[in-house]
N, C-alpha and C positions, 0 to 999 in steps of 0.2 A: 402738927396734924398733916396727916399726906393729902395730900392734893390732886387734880385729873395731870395736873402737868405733870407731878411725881410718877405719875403712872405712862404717858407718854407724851414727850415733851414737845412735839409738835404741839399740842393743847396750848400754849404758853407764846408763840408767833403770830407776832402782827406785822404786817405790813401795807405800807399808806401810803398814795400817792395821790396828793390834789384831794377830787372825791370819792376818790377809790380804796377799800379796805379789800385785803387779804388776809384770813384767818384759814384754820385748820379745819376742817369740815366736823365737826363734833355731831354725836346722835339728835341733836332740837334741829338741827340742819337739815338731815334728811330727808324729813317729811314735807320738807317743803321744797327741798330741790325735785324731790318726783314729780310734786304739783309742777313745778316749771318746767321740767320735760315732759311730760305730759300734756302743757300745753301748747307742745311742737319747738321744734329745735331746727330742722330741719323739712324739706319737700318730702311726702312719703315716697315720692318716686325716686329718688336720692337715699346713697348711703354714702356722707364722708367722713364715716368711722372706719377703723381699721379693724376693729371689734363691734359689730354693729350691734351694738347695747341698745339703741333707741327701737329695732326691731320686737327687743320682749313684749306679749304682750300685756297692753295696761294694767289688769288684776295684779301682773308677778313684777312690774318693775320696782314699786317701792322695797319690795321688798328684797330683788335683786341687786338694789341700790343700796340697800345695807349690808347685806352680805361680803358686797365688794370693799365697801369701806372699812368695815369688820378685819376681813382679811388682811387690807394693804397695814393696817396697824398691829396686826401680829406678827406681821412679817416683816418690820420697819425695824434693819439694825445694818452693822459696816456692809454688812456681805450684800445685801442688795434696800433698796428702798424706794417706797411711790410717797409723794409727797403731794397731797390733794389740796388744795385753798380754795376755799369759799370763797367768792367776790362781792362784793357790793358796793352800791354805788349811790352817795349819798342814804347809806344805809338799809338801801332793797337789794335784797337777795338777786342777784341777774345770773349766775354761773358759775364753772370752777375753771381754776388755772392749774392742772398738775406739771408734776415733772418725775420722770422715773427710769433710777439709773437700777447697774451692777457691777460691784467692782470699783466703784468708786474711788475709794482710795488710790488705787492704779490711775484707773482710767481720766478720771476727773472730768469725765461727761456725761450726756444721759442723754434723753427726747421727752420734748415738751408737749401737752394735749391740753388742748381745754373746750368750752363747749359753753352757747350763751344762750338763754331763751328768745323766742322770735322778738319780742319784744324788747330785746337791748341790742338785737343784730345794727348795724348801720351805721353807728352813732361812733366808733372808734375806741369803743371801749377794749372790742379785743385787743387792739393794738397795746391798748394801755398797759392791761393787767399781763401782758406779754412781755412789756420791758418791765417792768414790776419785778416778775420774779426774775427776768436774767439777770436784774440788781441784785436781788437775793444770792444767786448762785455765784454770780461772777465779784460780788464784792465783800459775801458774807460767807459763803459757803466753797471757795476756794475753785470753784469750775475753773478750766482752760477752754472747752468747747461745749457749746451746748448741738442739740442735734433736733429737728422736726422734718418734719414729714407730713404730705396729704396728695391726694387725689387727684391726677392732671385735671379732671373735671372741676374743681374745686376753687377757683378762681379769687375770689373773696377771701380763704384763708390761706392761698399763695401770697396775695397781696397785702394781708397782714406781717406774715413772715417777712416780708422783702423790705415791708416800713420799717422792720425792728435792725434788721442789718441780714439776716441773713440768706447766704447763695444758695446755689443750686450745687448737689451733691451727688449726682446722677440719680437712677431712677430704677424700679422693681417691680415687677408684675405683681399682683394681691388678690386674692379672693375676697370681694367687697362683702357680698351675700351670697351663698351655697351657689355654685353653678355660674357665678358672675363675675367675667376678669375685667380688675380696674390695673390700671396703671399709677406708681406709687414716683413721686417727684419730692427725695431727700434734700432733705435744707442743711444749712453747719453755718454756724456763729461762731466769729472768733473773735476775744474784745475789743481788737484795733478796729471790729469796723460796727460794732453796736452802736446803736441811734440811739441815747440814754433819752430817759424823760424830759419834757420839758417841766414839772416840775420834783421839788427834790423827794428822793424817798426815805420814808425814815420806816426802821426798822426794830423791833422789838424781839425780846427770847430768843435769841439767836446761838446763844452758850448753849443754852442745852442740847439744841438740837447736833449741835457740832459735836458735843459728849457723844450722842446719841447715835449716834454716825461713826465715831472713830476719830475725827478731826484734831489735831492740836487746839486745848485752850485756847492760847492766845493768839490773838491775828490784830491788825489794825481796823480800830470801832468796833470792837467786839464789847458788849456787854450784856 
């Protein structure tokens, strides 16, 4: 009987660290991650997205939020890929952890974004679900470099990055919102100097997704 993983196999990844779960954003998600952006993610006088998504306004974002998500899964194969994970924490929805390369197979890096309702800011969970997935990539998914980036303004998720291991990569000018130049301060991970978790990660569906990707089958803890 085919299954949602048969159909795409992100569907089928878990990953868990402590009280923290990562899964694949599936459609029952949705609607409830709008509710958590919607009720504020960010200062409205602030933009530290790169894509200022939280700008839509509230009638179109649910449904701009599925769109997006719709898409990254049509478009999810060797040649390029975004990989969106749901967070939770002790089992409440708080946020997503993506990561979105091209090229991959060459390159074997990408840039990481994730985003947390007001409500779970503070507490170090971005940090968490941050080496979460560089566990992912750098022990399951064969990365050599991961790559992020934010906003000199942005202080709080500089200081995330810089818990997790990684430097400074120089910097770029950005159009924040129409008309508005922010300054862009590139991050780079490389695994000698990743802060791994203090607890262990354990990892689920990983085969497919490496299928799914282009990856060789076999890697060490693969299953």
């Amino acid at each position: 009987m085919t299954t949602p993983i048969d159909l795409w196999a992100p569907f089928g990844l878990r990953v868990r660290c402590g009280d923290l779960e990562l899964r694949a954003v599936t459609d029952a998600d949705i609607p409830a991650l709008a509710d958590l952006a919607l009720g504020g993610v960010h200062e409205p006088e602030r933009m530290p997205f790169a894509v200022p998504w939280t700008d839509v306004p509230p009638a179109r974002l649910p449904a701009a939020m599925a769109a997006y998500y719709w898409s990254t899964r049509a478009a999810f194969g060797p040649e390029a890929w975004t990989l969106d994970l749901a967070v939770r924490v002790d089992g409440e929805l708080a946020g997503v952890q993506g990561f979105s390369t091209k090229d991959y197979l060459v390159v074997r890096s990408g840039e990481t974004g994730s985003w947390l309702g007001r409500a779970f800011q503070g507490r170090g969970i971005g940090t968490a679900m941050r080496k979460a997935i560089c566990v992912l990539l750098f022990d399951h998914l064969d990365a050599e470099e991961i790559d992020s980036a934010a906003f000199s303004d942005n202080p709080a998720s500089l200081a995330v990055s810089r818990k997790v291991g990684f430097v400074d990569n120089g910097t770029a000018r950005h159009q924040s919102r129409p008309g508005q130049l922010a300054h862009t301060q590139r991050l780079l991970l490389m695994p000698d100097r990743f802060v791994r978790p203090e607890h262990p990660v354990e990892v689920e569906g990983v085969a497919a997704v490496r299928a799914a990707v282009g990856l060789p089958d076999a890697y060490p803890g693969s299953r």
